[in-house]
PyMOL CGO cylinders between C-alpha atoms (Angstrom):
from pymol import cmd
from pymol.cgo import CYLINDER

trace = [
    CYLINDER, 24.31, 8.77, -10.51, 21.36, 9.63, -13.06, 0.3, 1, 1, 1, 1, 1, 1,
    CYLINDER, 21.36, 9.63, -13.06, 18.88, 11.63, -13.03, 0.3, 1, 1, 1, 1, 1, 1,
    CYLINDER, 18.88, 11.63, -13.03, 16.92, 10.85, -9.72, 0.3, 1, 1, 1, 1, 1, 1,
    CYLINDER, 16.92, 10.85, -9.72, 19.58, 11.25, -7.23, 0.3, 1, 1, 1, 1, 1, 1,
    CYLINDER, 19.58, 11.25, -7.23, 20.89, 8.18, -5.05, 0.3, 1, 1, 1, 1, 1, 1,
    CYLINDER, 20.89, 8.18, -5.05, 17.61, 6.26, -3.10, 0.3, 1, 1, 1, 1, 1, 1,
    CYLINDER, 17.61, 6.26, -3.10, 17.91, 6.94, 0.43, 0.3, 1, 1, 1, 1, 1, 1,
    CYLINDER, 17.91, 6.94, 0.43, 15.21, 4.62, 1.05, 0.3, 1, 1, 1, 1, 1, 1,
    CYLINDER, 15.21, 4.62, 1.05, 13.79, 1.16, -1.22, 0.3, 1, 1, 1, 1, 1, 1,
    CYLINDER, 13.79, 1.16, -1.22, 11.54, -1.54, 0.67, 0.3, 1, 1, 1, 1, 1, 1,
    CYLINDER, 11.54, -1.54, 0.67, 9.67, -4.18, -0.40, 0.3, 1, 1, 1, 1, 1, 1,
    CYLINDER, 9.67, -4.18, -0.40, 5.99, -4.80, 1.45, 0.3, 1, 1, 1, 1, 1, 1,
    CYLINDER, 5.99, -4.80, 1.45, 3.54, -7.89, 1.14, 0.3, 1, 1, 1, 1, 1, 1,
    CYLINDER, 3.54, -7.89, 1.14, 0.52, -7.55, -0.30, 0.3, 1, 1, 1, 1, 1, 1,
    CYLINDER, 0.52, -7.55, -0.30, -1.49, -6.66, 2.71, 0.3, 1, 1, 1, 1, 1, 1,
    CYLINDER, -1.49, -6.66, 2.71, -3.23, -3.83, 4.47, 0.3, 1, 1, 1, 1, 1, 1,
    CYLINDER, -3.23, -3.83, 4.47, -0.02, -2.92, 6.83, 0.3, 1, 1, 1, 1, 1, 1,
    CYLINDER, -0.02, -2.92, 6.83, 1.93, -2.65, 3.76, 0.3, 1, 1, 1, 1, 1, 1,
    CYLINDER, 1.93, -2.65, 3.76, 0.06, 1.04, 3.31, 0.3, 1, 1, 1, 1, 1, 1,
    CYLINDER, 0.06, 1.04, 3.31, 1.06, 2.28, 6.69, 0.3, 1, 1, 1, 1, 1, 1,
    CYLINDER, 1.06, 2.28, 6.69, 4.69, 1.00, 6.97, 0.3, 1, 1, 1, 1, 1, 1,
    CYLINDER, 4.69, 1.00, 6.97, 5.54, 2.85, 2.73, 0.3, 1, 1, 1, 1, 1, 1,
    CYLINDER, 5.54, 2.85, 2.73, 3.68, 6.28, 3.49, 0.3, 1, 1, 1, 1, 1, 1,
    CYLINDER, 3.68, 6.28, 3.49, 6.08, 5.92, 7.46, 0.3, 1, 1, 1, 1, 1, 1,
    CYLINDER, 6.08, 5.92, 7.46, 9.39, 5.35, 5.26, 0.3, 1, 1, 1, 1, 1, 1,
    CYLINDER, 9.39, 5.35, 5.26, 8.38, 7.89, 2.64, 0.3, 1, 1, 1, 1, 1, 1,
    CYLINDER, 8.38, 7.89, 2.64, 8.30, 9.93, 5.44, 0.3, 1, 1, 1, 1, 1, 1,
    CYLINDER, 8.30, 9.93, 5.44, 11.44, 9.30, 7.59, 0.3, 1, 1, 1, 1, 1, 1,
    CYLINDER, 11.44, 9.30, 7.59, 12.88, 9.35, 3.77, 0.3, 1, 1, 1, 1, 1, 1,
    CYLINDER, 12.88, 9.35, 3.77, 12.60, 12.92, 3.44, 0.3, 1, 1, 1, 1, 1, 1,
    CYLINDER, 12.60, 12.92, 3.44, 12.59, 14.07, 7.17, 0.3, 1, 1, 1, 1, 1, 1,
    CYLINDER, 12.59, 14.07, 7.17, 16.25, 15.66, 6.37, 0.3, 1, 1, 1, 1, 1, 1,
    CYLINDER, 16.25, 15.66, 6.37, 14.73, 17.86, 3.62, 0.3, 1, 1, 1, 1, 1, 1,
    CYLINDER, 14.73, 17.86, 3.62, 12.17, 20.60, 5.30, 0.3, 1, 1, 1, 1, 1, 1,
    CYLINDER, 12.17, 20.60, 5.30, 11.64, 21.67, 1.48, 0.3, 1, 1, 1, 1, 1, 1,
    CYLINDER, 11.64, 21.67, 1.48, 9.73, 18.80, 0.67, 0.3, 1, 1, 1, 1, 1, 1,
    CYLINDER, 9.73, 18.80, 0.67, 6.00, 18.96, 0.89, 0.3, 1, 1, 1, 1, 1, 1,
    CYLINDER, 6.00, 18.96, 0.89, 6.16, 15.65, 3.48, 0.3, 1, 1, 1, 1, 1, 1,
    CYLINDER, 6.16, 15.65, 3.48, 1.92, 15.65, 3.82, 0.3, 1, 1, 1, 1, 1, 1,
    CYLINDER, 1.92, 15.65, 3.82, 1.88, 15.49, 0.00, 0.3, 1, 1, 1, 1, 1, 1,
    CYLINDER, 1.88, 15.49, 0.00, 4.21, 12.71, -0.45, 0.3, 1, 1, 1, 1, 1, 1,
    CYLINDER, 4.21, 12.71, -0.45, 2.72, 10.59, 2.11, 0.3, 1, 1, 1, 1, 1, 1,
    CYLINDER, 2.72, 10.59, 2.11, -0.88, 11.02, 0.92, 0.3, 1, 1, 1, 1, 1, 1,
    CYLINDER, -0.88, 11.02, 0.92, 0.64, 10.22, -2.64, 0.3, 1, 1, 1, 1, 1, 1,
    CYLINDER, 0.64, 10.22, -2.64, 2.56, 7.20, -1.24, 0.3, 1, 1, 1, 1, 1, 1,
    CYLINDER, 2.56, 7.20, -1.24, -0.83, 6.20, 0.38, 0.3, 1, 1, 1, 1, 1, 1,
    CYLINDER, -0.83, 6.20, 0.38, -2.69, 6.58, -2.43, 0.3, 1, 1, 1, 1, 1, 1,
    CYLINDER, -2.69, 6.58, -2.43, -0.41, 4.11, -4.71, 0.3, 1, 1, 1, 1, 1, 1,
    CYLINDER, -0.41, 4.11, -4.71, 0.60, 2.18, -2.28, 0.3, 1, 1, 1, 1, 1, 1,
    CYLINDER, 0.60, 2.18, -2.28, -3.26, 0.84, -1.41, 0.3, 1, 1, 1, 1, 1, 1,
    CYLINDER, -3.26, 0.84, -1.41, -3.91, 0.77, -5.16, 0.3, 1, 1, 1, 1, 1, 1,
    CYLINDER, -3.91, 0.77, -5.16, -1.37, -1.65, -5.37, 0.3, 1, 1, 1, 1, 1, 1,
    CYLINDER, -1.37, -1.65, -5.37, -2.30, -4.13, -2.24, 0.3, 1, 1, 1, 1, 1, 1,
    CYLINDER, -2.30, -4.13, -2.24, -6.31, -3.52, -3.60, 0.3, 1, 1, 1, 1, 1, 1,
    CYLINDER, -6.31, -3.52, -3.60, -5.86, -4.43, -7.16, 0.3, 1, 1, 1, 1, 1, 1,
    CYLINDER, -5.86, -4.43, -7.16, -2.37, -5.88, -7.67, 0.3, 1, 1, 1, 1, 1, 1,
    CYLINDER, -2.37, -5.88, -7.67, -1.05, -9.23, -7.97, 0.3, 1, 1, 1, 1, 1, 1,
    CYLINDER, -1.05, -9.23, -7.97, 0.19, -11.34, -5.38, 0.3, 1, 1, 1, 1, 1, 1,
    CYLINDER, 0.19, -11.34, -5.38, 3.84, -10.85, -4.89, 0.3, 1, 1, 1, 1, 1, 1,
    CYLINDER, 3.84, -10.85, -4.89, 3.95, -7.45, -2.92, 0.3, 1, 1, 1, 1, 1, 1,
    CYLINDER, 3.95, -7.45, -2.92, 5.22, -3.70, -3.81, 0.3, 1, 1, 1, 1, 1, 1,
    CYLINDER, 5.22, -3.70, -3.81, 8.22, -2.31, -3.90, 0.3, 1, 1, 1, 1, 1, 1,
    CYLINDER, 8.22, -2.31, -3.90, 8.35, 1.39, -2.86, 0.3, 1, 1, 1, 1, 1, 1,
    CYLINDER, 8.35, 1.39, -2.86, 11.59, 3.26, -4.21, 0.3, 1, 1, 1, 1, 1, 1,
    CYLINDER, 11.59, 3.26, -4.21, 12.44, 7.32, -2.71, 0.3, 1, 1, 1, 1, 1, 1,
    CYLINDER, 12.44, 7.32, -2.71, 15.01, 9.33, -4.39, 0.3, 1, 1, 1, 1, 1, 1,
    CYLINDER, 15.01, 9.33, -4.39, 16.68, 11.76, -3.08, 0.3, 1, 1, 1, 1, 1, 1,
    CYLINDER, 16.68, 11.76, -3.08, 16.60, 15.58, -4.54, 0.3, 1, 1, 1, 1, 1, 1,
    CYLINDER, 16.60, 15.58, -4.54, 18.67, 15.76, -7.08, 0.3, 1, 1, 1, 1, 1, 1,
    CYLINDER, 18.67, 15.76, -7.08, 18.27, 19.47, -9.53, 0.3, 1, 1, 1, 1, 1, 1,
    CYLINDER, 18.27, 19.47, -9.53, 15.46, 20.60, -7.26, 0.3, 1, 1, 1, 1, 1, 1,
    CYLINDER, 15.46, 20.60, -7.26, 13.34, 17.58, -7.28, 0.3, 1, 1, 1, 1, 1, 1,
    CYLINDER, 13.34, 17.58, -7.28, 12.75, 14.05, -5.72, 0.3, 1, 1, 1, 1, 1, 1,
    CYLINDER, 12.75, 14.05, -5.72, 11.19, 11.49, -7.41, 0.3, 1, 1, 1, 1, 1, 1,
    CYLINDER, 11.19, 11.49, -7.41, 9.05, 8.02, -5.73, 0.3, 1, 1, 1, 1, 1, 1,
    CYLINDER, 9.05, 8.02, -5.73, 8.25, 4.96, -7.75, 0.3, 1, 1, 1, 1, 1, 1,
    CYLINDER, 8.25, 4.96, -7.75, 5.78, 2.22, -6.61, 0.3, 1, 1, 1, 1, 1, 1,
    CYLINDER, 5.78, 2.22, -6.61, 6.43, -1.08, -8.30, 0.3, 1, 1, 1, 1, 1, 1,
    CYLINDER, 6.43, -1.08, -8.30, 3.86, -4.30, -8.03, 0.3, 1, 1, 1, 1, 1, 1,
    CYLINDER, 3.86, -4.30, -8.03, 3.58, -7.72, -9.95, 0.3, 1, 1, 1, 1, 1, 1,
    CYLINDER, 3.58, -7.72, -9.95, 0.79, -6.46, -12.06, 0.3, 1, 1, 1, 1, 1, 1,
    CYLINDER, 0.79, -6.46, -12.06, 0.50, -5.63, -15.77, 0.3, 1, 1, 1, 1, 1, 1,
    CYLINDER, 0.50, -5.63, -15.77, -2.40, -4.28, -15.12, 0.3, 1, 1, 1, 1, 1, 1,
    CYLINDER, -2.40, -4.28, -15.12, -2.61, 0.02, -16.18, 0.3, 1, 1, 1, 1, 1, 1,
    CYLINDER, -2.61, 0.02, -16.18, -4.36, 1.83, -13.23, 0.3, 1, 1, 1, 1, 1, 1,
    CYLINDER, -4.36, 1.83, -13.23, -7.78, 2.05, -14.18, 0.3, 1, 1, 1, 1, 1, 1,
    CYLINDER, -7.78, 2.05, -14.18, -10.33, 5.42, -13.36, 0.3, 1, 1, 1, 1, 1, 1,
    CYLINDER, -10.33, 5.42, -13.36, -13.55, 4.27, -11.92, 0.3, 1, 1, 1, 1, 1, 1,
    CYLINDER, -13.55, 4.27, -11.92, -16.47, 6.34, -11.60, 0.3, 1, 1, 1, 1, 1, 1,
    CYLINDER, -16.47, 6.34, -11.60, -17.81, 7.92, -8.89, 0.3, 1, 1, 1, 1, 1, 1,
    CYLINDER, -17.81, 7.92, -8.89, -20.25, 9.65, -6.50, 0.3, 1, 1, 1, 1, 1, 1,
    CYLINDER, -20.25, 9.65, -6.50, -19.67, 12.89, -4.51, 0.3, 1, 1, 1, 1, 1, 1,
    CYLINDER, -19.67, 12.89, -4.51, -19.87, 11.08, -1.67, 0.3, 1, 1, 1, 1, 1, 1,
    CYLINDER, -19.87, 11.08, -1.67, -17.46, 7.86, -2.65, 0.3, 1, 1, 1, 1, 1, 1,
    CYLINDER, -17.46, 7.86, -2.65, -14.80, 7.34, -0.13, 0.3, 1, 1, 1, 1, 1, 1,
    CYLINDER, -14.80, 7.34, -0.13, -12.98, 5.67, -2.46, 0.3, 1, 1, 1, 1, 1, 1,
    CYLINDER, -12.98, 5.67, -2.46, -11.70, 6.09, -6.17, 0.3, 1, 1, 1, 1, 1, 1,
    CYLINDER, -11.70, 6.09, -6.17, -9.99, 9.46, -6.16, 0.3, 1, 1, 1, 1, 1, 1,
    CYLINDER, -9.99, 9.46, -6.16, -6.10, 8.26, -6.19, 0.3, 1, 1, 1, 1, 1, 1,
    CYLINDER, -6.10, 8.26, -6.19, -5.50, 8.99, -10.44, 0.3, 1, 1, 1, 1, 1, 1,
    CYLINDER, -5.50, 8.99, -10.44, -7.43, 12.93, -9.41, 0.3, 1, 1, 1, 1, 1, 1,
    CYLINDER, -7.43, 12.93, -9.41, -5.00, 13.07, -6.84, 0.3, 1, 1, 1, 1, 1, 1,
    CYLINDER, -5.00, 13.07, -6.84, -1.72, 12.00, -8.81, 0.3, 1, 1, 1, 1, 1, 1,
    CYLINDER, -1.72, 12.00, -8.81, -3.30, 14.07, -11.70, 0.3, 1, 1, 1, 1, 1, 1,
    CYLINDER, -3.30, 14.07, -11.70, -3.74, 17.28, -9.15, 0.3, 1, 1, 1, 1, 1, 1,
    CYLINDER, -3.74, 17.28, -9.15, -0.52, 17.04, -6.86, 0.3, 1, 1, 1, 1, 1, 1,
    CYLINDER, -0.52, 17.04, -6.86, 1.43, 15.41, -9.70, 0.3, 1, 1, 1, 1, 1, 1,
    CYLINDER, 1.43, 15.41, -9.70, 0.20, 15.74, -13.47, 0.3, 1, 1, 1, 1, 1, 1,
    CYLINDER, 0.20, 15.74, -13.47, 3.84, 14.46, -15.05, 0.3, 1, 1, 1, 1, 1, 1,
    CYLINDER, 3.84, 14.46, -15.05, 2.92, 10.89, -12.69, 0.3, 1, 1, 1, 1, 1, 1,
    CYLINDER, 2.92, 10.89, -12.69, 3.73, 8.05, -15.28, 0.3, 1, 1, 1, 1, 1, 1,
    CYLINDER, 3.73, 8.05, -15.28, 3.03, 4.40, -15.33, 0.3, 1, 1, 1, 1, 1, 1,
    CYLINDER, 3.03, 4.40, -15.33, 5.74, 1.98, -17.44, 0.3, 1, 1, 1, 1, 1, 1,
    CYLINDER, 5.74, 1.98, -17.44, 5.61, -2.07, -17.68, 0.3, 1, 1, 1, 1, 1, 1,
    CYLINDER, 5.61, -2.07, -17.68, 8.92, -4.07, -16.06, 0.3, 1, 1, 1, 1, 1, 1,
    CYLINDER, 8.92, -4.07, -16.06, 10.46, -6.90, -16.11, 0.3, 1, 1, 1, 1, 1, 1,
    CYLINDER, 10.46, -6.90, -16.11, 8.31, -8.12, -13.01, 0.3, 1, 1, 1, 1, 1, 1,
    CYLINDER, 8.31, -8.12, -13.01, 5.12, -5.77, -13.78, 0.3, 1, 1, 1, 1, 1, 1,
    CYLINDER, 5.12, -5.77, -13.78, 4.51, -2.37, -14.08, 0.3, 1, 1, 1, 1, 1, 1,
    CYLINDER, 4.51, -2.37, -14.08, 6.44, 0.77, -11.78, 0.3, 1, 1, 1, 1, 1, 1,
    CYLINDER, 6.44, 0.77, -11.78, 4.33, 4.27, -11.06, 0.3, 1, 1, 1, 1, 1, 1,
    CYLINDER, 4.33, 4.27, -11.06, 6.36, 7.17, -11.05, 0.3, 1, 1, 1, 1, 1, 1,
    CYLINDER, 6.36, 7.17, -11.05, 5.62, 10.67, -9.66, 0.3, 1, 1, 1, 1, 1, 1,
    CYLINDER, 5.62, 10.67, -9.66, 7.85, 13.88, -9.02, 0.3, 1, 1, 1, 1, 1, 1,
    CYLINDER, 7.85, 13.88, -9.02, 7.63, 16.93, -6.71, 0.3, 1, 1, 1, 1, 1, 1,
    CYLINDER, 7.63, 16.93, -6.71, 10.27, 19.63, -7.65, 0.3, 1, 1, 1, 1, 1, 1,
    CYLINDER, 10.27, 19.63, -7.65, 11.13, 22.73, -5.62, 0.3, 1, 1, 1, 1, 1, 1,
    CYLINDER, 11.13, 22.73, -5.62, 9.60, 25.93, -6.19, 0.3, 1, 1, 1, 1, 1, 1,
    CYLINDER, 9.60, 25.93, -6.19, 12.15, 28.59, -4.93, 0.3, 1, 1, 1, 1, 1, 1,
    CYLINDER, 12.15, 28.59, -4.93, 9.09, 31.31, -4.51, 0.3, 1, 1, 1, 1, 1, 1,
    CYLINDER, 9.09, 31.31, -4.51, 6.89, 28.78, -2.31, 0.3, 1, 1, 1, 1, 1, 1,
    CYLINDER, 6.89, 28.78, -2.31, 9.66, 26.73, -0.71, 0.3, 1, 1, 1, 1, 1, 1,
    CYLINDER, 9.66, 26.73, -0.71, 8.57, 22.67, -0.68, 0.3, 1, 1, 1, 1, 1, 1,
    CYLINDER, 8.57, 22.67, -0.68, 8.38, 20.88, -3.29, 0.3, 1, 1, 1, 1, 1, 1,
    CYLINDER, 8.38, 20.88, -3.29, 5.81, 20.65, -5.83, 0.3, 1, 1, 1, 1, 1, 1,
    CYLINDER, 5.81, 20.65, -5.83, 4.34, 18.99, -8.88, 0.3, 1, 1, 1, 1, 1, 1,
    CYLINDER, 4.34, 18.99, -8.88, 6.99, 18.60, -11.06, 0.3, 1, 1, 1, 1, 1, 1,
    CYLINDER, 6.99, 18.60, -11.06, 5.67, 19.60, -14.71, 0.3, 1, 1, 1, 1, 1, 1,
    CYLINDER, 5.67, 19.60, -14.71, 6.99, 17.27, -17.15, 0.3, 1, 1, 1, 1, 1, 1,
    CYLINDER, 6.99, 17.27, -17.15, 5.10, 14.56, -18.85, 0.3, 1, 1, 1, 1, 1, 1,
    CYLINDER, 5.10, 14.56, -18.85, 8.36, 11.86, -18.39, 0.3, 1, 1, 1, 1, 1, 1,
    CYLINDER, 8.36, 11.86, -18.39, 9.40, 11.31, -14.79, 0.3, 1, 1, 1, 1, 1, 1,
    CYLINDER, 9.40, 11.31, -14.79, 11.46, 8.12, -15.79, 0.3, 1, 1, 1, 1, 1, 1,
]
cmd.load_cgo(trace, "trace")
C-alpha cells in the first residue's frame, strides 16, 4: 500500500452531463463509513472537477479515483483524455460559472494537476484536523 491508502471506490464515466451526478453520488457513498470526512466538501470538489472535465475535456470520459484515509487524510484524483492544464477564466460577480480553480485553491490549496499516459489526473487532499474533527485541506504543495 503507498501513500493514499487502498481505493474503496474507482469508476469510469462518459463524457456527458450525468457523468457529474453519478462521481459527486460515489464520492459520497465512498466515504459514508468515515463521519470525519467533510462529505459536502468532497462532493462539491468532485462536482467541480468532475464538470470541468465533461465541459472542456476530450472525448473518452473521466475516471474518478477515492482513497481511503490513510495517516489522517484521503485523497481523490479525477483523470480525463486531455492534455490540456485547467485554465482560470475571468469573471463577473455575478458569473455562475468559472469559480472551480477558487474553490480547489480555497478548500484545497496543495490540489495538483500531472500529465499521464492517457492525459492529465487532478489531485486534491483533505486531511483530518483532530481540533475540528472532518477533514480538511491538506497543506502540502504535492498530493501525488
Amino acid at each position: 500500500m503507498d501513500q493514499r491508502g487502498y481505493v474503496p471506490a474507482a469508476q469510469h464515466y462518459p463524457r456527458t452531463a450525468i457523468a457529474v451526478s453519478l462521481a459527486r453520488a460515489m464520492a459520497a457513498r465512498a466515504y459514508a463509513p468515515f463521519p470525519w470526512v467533510d462529505h459536502d466538501v468532497v462532493k462539491l470538489l468532485v462536482s467541480e472537477t468532475a464538470t470541468n472535465a465533461v465541459l472542456h475535456a476530450d472525448d473518452g470520459g473521466l475516471d474518478l479515483i477515492c482513497h481511503a484515509p490513510f495517516n489522517g487524510a484521503i485523497q481523490i484524483e479525477l483523470h480525463d483524455r486531455s492534455e490540456t492544464r485547467p485554465v482560470r477564466h475571468p469573471h463577473s460577480t455575478w458569473d455562475q460559472n468559472g469559480r472551480g480553480l477558487e474553490l480547489l485553491d480555497l478548500l484545497t490549496p496543495g490540489w495538483s494537476v500531472v500529465r499521464t499516459m492517457t492525459g492529465k489526473g487532478l489531485a486534491f487532499a483533505l486531511e483530518a484536523n483532530p481540533d475540528d474533527g472532518p477533514l480538511h485541506s491538506r497543506s502540502t504543495t504535492q498530493v501525488w
